[in-house]
C-alpha positions in Angstrom: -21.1 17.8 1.7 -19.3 15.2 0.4 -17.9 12.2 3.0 -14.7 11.7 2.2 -12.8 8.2 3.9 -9.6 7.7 5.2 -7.5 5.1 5.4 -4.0 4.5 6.6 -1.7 1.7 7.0 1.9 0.0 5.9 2.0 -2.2 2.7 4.9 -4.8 2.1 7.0 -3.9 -0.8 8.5 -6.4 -3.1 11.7 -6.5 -1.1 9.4 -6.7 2.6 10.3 -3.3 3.2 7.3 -2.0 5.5 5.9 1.7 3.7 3.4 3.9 5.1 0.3 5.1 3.0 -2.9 6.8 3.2 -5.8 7.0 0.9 -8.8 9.2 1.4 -12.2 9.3 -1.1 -12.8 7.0 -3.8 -12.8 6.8 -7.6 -10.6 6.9 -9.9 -6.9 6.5 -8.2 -4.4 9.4 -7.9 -1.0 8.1 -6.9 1.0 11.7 -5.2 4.2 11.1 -5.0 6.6 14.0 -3.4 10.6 15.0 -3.9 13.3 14.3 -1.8 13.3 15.3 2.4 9.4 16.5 1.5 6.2 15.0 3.2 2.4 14.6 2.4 2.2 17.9 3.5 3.0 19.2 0.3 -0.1 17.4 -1.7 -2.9 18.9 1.1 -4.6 21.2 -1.6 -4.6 18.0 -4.2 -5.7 15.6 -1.7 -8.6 18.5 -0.3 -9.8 18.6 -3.8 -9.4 15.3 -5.7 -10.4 13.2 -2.9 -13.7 14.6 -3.5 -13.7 12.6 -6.4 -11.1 10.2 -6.5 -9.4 7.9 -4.6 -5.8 10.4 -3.3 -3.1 7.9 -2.5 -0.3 9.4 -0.9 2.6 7.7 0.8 6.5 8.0 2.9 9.1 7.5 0.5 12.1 4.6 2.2 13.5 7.0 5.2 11.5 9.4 5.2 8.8 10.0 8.4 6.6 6.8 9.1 8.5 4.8 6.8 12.1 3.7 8.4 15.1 3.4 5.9 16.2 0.2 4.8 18.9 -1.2 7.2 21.6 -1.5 4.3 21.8 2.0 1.8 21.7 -0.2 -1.3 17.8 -0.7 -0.8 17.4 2.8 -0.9 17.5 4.1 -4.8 15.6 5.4 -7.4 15.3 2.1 -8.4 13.8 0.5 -5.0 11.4 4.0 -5.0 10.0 3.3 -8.7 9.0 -0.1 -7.6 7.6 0.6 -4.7 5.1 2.1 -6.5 3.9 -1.2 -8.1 4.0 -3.0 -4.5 1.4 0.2 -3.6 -0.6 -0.6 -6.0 -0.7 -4.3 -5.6 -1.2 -4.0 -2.4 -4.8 -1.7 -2.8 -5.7 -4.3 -5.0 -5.8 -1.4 -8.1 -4.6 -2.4 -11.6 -3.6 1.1 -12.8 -3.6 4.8 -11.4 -2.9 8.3 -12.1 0.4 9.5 -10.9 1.6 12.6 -10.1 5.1 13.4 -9.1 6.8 17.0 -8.0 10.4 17.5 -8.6 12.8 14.4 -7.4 9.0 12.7 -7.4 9.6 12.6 -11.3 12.6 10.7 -11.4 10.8 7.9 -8.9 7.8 8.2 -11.4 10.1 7.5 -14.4 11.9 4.4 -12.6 8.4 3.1 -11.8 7.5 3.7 -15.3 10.6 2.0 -16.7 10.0 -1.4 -14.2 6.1 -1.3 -14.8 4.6 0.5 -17.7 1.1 -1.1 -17.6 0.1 0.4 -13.9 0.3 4.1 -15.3 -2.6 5.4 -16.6 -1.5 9.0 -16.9 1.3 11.0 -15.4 2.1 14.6 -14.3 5.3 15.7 -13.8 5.2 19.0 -11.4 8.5 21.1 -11.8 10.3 17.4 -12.5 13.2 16.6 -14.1 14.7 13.6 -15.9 18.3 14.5 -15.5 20.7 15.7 -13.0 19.8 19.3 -12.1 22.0 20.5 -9.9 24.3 22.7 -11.9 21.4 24.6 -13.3 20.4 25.5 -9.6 19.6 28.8 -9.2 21.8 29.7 -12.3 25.2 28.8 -10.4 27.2 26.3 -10.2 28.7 26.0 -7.1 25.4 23.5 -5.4 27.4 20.4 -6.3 30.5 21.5 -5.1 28.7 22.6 -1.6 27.5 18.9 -1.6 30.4 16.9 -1.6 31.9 19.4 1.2 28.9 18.4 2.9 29.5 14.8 2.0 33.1 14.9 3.4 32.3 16.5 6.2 29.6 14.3 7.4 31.5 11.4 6.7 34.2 12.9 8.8 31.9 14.1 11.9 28.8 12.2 11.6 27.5 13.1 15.2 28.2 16.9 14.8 26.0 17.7 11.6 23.3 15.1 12.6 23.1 17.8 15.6 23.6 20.6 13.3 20.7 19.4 11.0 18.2 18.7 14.1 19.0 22.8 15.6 18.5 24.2 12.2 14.6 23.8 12.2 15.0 25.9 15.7 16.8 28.9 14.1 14.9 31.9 13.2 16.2 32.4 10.2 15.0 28.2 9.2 11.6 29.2 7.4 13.2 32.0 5.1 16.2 30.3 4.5 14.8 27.2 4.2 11.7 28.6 1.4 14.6 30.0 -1.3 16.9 26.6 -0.8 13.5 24.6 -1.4 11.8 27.0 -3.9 8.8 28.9 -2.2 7.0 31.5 -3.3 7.3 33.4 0.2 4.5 36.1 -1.8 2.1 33.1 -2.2 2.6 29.9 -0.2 1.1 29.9 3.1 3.4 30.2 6.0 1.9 27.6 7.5 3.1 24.7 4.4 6.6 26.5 4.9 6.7 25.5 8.7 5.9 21.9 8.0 8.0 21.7 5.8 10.8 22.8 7.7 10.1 20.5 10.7 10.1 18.0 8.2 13.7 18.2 6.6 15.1 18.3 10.3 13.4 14.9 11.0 14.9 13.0 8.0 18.4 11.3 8.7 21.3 12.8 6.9 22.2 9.2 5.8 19.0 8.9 3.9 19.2 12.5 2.6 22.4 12.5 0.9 22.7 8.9 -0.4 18.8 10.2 -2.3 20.9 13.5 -3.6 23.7 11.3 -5.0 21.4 9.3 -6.5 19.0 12.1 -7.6 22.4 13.6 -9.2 23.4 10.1 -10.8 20.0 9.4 -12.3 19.2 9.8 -15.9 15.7 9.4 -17.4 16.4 10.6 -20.3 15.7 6.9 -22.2 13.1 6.4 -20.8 10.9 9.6 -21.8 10.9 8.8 -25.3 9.0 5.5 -24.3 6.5 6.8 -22.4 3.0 6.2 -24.1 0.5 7.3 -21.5 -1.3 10.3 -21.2 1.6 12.8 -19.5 1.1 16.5 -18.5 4.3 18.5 -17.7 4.0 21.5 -15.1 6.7 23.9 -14.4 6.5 27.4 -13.0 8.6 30.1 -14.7 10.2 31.7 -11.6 11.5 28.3 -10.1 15.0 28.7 -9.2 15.7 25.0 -8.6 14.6 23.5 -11.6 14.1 26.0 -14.0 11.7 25.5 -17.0 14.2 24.5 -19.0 14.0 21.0 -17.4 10.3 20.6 -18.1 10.6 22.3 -21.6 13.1 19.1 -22.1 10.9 16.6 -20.9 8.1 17.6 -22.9 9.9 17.7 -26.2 10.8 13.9 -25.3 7.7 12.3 -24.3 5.5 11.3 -27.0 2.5 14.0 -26.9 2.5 15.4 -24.0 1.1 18.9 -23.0 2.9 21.6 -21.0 1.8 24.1 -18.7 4.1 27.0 -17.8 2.7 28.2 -14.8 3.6 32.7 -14.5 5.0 33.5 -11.3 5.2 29.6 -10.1 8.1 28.7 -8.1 9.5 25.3 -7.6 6.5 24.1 -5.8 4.1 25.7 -8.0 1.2 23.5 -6.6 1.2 25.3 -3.3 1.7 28.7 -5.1 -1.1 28.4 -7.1 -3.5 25.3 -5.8 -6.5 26.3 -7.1 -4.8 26.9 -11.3 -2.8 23.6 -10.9 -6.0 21.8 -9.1 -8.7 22.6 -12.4 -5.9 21.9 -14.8 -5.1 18.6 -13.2 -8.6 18.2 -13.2 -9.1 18.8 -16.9 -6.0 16.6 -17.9 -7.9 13.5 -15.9 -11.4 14.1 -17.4 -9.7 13.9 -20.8 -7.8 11.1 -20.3 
């Protein structure tokens, strides 16, 4: 059996901002990075199996869990996220790394890649997108009107939906409700991953979350795909509501080479659907570049 170490800790970023990490095995490095209001929890099948092999570097993105939000909004953007990435690897003491991003996870990985091509060694895009998709979601068009209700709302009653966001993870109905709005595969992805995930949307501030989703909305990567010369594999799965294939379809047309994998039956988070499909193609993808 195979001794896997782990290793935890906060790193500096460029701006002093204190950001938690963990890395566990060694090799190779495999920078995981997840989506908006998610957590590590989402990468336990990749980390399981690639820190076997490799070291799995996983970290909390600015405001989210172990890692506080900056104490003015403005160092909390895509921008501030990309770069981060570079401080994490500076801070290991590792030149380059594989990086793998799901969903909002892409847009950080294409702001790091625009700040600091030479870290990147290869990239994988899990159900990502480069551009605002919140029109497309779940083939209506009413999400980005629902947002800026939200917005107002907040703005107006701060106190109130900061209470109604803590009480939602008690609710019965929070796992199912909570598994279409974030794209699970209810027939596939372990109850269990669902849970966590639930508990962990409750614990992020509403500050943090909507200034992210403005900027997620605001964001366009679009440039910066055509310049992208590493290695890049593009997964999608073909039944995800949230960002439909479409989006990864897109991306791969744009960046230079790159191979796509349209996963059958995959939701939005097709990497806990299917764990073990994504886990030996992610595997192949590394051993060939």
């Amino acid at each position: 059996m195979v001794k896997v170490e782990k290793k935890l800790g906060f790193f500096k970023s460029y701006d002093g901002h204190q950001i938690y990490y963990e890395t566990r095995g060694k090799g190779e490095p495999i920078v995981f990075v997840y989506g908006i209001a998610c957590l590590m929890n989402h990468w336990n099948h990749q980390i399981d199996y690639f820190s076997k092999t490799h070291q799995s570097i996983t970290f909390d993105l600015r405001g989210h869990h172990k890692t506080l939000k900056p104490p003015s909004l403005l160092d909390l953007s895509i921008e501030t996220l990309g770069k981060d990435l570079k401080s994490l690897l500076h801070h290991l003491k590792v030149p380059k790394a594989h990086f793998v991003g799901h969903s909002f996870g892409a847009q950080v990985i294409l702001s790091g890649y625009q700040s600091h091509p030479e870290i990147f060694q290869s990239i994988t895009f899990i159900n990502g997108f480069a551009t605002n998709p919140i029109k497309e979601m779940f083939g209506l068009g009413i999400v980005e009107k629902f947002y800026y209700f939200l917005k107002s709302s907040y703005t107006q009653n701060p106190t109130l939906w900061k209470t109604l966001w803590k009480l939602g993870v008690e609710n019965p109905l929070a796992v199912p409700l909570t598994s279409i709005v974030g794209g699970f595969n209810l027939k596939v992805t372990s109850l269990k991953d669902i849970q966590v995930y639930v508990k962990g949307v409750a614990n992020i501030d509403l500050d943090v979350f909507l200034h992210l989703f403005e900027e997620l909305m605001s964001f366009d990567g679009n440039s910066i795909l055509s310049s992208i010369d590493c290695p890049t594999l593009i997964i999608g799965g073909e039944n995800d509501k949230v960002t439909p294939m479409k989006f990864q379809e897109s991306m791969s047309k744009k960046i230079p080479n790159a191979e796509l994998l349209k996963v059958p039956y995959g939701s939005h988070c097709t990497q806990l659907d299917f764990p073990d499909y994504v886990n030996l193609r992610l595997e192949k993808f590394l051993k060939q570049h």
